[in-house]
MIKOLSE-717930 format. One record per residue (C-alpha): residue in three letters; chain; residue number from 1; x, y, z. Coordinates in steps of 0.05 Angstrom, whole numbers. Layout:
! MIKOLSE-717930
<atom type="ALA" mol="A" seq="NUM" x="X" y="Y" z="Z"/>
...
END
This chain:
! MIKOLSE-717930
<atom type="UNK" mol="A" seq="1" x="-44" y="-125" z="267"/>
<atom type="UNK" mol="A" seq="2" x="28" y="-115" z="260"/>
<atom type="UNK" mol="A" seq="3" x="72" y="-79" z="319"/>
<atom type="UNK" mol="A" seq="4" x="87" y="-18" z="263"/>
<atom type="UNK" mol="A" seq="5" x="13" y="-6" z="279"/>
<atom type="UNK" mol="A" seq="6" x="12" y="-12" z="355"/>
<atom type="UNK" mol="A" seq="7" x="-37" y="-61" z="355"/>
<atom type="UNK" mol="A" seq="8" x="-117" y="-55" z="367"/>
<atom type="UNK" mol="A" seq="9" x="-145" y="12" z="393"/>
<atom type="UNK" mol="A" seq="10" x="-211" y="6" z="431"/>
<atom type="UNK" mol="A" seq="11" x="-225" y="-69" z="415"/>
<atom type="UNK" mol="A" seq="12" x="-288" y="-102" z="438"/>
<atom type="UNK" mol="A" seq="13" x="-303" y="-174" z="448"/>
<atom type="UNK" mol="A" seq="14" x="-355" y="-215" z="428"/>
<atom type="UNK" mol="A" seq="15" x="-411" y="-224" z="482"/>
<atom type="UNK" mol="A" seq="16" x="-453" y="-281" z="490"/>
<atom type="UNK" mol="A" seq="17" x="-508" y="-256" z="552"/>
<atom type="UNK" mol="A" seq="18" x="-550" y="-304" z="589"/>
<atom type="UNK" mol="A" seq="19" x="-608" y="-273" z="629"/>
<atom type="UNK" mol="A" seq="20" x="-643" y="-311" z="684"/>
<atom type="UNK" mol="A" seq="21" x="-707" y="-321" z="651"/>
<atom type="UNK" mol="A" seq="22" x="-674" y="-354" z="588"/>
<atom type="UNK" mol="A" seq="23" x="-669" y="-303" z="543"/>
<atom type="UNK" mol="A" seq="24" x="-596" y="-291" z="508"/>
<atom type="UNK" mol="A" seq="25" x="-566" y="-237" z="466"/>
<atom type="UNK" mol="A" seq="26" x="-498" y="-236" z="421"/>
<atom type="UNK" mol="A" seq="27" x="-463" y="-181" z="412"/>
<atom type="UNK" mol="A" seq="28" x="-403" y="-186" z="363"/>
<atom type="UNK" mol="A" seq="29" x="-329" y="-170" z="373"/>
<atom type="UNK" mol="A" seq="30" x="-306" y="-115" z="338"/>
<atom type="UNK" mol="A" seq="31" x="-228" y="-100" z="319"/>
<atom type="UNK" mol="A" seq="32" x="-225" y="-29" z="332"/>
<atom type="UNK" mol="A" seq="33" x="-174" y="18" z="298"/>
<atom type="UNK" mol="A" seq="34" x="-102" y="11" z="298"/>
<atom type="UNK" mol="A" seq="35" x="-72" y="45" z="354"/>
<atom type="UNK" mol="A" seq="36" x="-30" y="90" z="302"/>
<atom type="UNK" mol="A" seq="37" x="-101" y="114" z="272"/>
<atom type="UNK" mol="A" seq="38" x="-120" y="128" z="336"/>
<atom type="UNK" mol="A" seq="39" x="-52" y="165" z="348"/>
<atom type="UNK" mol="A" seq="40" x="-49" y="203" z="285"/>
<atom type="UNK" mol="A" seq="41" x="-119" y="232" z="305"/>
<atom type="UNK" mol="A" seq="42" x="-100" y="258" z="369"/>
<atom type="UNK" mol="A" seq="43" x="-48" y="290" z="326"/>
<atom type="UNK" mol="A" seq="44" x="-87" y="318" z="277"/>
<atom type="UNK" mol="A" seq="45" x="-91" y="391" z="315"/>
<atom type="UNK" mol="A" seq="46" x="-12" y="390" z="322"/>
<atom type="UNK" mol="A" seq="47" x="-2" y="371" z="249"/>
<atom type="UNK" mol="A" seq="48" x="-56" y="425" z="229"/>
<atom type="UNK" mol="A" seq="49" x="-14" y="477" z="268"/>
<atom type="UNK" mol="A" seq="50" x="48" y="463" z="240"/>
<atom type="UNK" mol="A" seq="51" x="11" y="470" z="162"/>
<atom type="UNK" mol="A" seq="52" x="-13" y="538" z="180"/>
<atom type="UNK" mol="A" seq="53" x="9" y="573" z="121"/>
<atom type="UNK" mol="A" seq="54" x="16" y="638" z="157"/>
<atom type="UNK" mol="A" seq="55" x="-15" y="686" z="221"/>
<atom type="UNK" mol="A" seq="56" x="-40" y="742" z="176"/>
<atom type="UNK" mol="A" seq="57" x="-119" y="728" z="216"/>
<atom type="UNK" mol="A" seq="58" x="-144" y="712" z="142"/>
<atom type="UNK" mol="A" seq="59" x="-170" y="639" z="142"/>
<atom type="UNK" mol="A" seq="60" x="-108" y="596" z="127"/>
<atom type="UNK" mol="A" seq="61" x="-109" y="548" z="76"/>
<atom type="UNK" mol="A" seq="62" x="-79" y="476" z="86"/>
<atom type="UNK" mol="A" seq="63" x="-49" y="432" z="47"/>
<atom type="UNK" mol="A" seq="64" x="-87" y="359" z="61"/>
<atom type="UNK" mol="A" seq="65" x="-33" y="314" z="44"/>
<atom type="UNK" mol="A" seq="66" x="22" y="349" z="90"/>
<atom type="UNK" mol="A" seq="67" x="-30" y="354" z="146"/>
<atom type="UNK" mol="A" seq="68" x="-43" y="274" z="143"/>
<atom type="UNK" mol="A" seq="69" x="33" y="260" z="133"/>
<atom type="UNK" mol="A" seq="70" x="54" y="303" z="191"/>
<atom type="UNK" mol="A" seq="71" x="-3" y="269" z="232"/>
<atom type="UNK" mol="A" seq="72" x="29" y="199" z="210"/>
<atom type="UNK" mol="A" seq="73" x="91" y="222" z="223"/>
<atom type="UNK" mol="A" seq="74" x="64" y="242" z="300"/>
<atom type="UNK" mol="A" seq="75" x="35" y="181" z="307"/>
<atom type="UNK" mol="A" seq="76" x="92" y="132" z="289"/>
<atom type="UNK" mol="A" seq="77" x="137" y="173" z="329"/>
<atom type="UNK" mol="A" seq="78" x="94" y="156" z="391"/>
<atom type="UNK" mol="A" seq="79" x="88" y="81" z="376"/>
<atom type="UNK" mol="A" seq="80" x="169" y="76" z="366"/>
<atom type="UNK" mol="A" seq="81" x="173" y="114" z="438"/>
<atom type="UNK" mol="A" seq="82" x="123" y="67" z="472"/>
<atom type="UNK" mol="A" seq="83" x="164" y="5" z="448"/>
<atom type="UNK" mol="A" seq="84" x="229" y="43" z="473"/>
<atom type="UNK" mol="A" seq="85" x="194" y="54" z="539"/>
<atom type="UNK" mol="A" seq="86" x="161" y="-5" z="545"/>
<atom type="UNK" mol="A" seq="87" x="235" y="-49" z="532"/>
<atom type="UNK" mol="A" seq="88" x="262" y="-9" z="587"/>
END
């Protein structure tokens, strides 16, 4: 996974277990999402707010495509900031 993508979120390795009495499990690895998936859902309720098309207490209606750019947007924001911070 590239750097653009902040690398794995929530990645587990594969586990080989021996118990005592001979018996062994596997478990397999598993990836987990990009960290910028991960990111963009944390900003999902930030990117929702800022679609709100209006305060009139009616339900508001959304539009899907600028709520999942804004969330993009959020997230890519906060992977350039932890390479900034993390150079420093």
């Amino acid at each position: 996974m590239s750097d653009k993508h902040g690398g794995p979120a929530f990645p587990r390795r594969a586990l080989f277990i021996q118990f005592s009495g001979g018996e062994s499990e596997y478990h397999e690895g598993y990836p987990g999402m990009s960290l910028r998936d991960w990111f963009a859902g944390q900003a999902l309720p930030e990117a929702l707010r800022q679609e709100a098309t209006g305060d009139t207490g009616q339900p508001c209606m959304y539009d899907v495509g600028a709520v999942a750019r804004v969330a993009y947007d959020l997230a890519d924001a906060m992977i350039l900031e932890r390479a900034r911070v993390r150079a420093t």
